[in-house]
N, C-alpha and C positions, 0 to 999 in steps of 0.2 A: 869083265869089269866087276871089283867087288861091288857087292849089296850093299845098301844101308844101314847104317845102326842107330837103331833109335835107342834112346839110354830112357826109362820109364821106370815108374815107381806106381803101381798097382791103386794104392790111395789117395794121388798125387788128385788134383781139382783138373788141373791144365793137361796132365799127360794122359788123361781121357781124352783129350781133342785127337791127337793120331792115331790112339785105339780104335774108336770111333770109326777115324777117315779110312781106317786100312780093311773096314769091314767094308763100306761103304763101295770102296774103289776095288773091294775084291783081289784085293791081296793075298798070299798064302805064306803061311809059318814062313815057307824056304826064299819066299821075295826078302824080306829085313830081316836082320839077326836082332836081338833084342837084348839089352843089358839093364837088368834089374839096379837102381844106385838107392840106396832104402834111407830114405830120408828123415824115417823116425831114429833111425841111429847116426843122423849124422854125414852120411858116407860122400852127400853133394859136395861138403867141405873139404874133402882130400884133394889134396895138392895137385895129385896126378886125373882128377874129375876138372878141377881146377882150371887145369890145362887146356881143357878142352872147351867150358865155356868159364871161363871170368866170372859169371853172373852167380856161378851154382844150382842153379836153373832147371827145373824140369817143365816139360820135357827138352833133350836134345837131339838134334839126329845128324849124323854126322855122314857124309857122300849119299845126298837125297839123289833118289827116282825124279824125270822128267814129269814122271804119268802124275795130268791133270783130269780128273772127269767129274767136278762138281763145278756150280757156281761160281765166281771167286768172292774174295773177300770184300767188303766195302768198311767205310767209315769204322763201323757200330763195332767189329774187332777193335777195333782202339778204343772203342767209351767201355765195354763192358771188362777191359782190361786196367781203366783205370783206376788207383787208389781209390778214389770213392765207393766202388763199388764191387774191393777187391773180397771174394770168397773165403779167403785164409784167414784171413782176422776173425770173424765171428767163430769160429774155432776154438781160438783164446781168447775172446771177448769175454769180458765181465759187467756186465749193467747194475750190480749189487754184489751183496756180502753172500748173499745165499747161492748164488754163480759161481760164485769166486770158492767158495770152500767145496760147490760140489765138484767144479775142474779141477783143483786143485789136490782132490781125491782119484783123480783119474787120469784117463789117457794123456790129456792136455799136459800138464805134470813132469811125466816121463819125456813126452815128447821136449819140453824145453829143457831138460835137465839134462839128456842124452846132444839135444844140440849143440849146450854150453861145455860140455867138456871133448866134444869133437873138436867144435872151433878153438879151446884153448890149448889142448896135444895139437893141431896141423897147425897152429901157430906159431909156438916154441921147437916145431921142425927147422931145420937148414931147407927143406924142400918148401919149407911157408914161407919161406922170406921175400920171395918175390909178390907174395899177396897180402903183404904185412897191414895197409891200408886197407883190402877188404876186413880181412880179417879184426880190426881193433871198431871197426863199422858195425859189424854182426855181433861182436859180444859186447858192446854197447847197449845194441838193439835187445839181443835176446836177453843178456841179462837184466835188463831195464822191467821186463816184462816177470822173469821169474823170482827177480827179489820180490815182486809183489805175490804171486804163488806162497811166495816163504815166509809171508808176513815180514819182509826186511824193510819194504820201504818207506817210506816216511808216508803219512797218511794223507798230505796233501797228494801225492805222488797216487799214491791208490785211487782217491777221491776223481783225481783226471783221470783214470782211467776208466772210470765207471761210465765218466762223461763219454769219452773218447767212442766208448761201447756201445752207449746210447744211439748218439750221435751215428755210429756207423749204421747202425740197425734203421735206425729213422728213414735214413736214404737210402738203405735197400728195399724198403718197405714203399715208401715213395715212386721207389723207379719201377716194382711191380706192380705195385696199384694203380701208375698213374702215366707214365710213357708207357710202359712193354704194351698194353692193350693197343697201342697207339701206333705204335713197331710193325706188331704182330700181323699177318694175314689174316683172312677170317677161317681160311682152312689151309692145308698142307706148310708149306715150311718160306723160310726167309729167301730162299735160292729157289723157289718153285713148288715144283709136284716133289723134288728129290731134297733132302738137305745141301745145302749150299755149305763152303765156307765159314759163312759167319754163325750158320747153326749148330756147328760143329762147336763153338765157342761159348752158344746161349748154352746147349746141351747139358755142358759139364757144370757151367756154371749155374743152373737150375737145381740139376741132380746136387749137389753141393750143398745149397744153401737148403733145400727138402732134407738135407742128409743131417744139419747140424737144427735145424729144426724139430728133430726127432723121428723123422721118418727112412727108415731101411728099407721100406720095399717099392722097387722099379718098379710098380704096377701100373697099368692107368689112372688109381686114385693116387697116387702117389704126392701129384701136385696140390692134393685137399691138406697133406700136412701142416703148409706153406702158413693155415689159417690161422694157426693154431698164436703164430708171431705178425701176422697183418691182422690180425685184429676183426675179419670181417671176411667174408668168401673170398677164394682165389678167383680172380675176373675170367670169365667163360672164354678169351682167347686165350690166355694161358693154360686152363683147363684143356682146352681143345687141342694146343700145341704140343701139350706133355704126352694127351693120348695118341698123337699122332709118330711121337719119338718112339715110345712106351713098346708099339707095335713091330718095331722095325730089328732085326735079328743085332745091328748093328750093339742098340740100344741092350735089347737082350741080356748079351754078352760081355759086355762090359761092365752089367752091373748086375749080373748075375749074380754075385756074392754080398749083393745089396749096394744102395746108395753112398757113394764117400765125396 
């Protein structure tokens, strides 16, 4: 029987979740084959990725393994999945003018510029034609967002956006200050003594939001970053949960080249 392919992208928020799981479950290089799709350039958007999921989506994994040996998932996979409290946006988030010109000096930048001209070459392909609606959806979206980059867009248009930034941050700040404690165990993880499922999901999405907060290092202080944008200590079950991730080879290795 072939193996699996999981299709990952190294800085991806979500395609830490299988990284993760495949250390966890004790997987080896020769169980899945692995295909890098590099999302700073684009490459989700090809026709022929396309094909394989609709969504453009990482992570994908295409003829999955049976092997189960963690917890399963419950609910909280689906709340920590939803827009409200989706990871990728503060990314490109802007809260002010001083945000906005330092992103717009950097990574953030390239990344939407390399996006808008993938999506508009796989569009005007014969191979794009069948994803023609995705396609006019995304450069919509992502142009929406780098005219403002380019100083294009009309300033009420910016001015929402600052809101929108706000806004997003506010609730992320909320859901850790004020349910995760509440979530959380008082020691080891959401699935147990072992990470479950759904910790597999908090994980990335922690490491993530530590990562656009300014902090690179998977350490055990790693989660004290977090403070810097809550306004006030990161709550000791959090603290406790990051150190308990922090430890585990899984953890390690994934973010060995620092936080994304």
């Amino acid at each position: 029987m072939s193996k699996p392919v999981l299709y990952t992208f190294a800085p991806s928020v979500w395609a830490a979740v299988p990284e993760l799981a495949l250390i966890e479950l004790e997987y080896t290089q020769d169980d899945v084959e692995k295909k890098v799709v590099n999302l700073a350039e684009g490459e989700n958007f090809a026709p022929a990725f396309l094909k394989i999921n609709p969504q453009g989506t990482l992570p994908t994994l295409v003829r999955a393994s049976n092997r189960v040996a963690v917890a399963p998932g419950t609910g909280f996979i689906r709340k920590i999945h939803e827009t409200q409290y989706d990871p990728n946006f503060p990314k490109l988030s802007a809260r002010h003018e001083d945000e906005l010109r330092s992103k717009a000096s950097g990574f953030s930048m390239m990344f939407l510029q390399n996006r808008q001209g993938a999506l508009e070459k796989h569009s005007g392909t014969s191979q794009g034609a069948d994803h023609r609606e995705f396609y006019d959806a995304k450069i919509a979206e992502n142009g929406r967002i780098l005219s403002i980059y380019q100083s294009k867009a009309p300033e009420n248009v910016k001015d929402n956006f600052f809101e929108c930034s706000r806004t997003h941050w506010n609730t992320l700040k909320a859901f850790i200050l004020e349910e995760l404690p509440d979530i959380l165990p008082e020691s080891g993880f959401l699935g147990g003594d072992k990470p479950g499922e759904d910790d597999l999901h908090l994980a990335a999405w922690l490491a993530r939001i530590a990562s656009v907060a300014g902090g690179g290092d998977s350490s055990k202080d790693g989660a004290r970053v977090i403070e810097k944008e809550l306004g006030r200590p990161t709550p000791k079950k959090v603290v406790s949960y990051w150190t308990a991730w922090s430890g585990r080879k899984s953890w390690q290795e994934v973010y060995a080249n620092g936080l994304h």
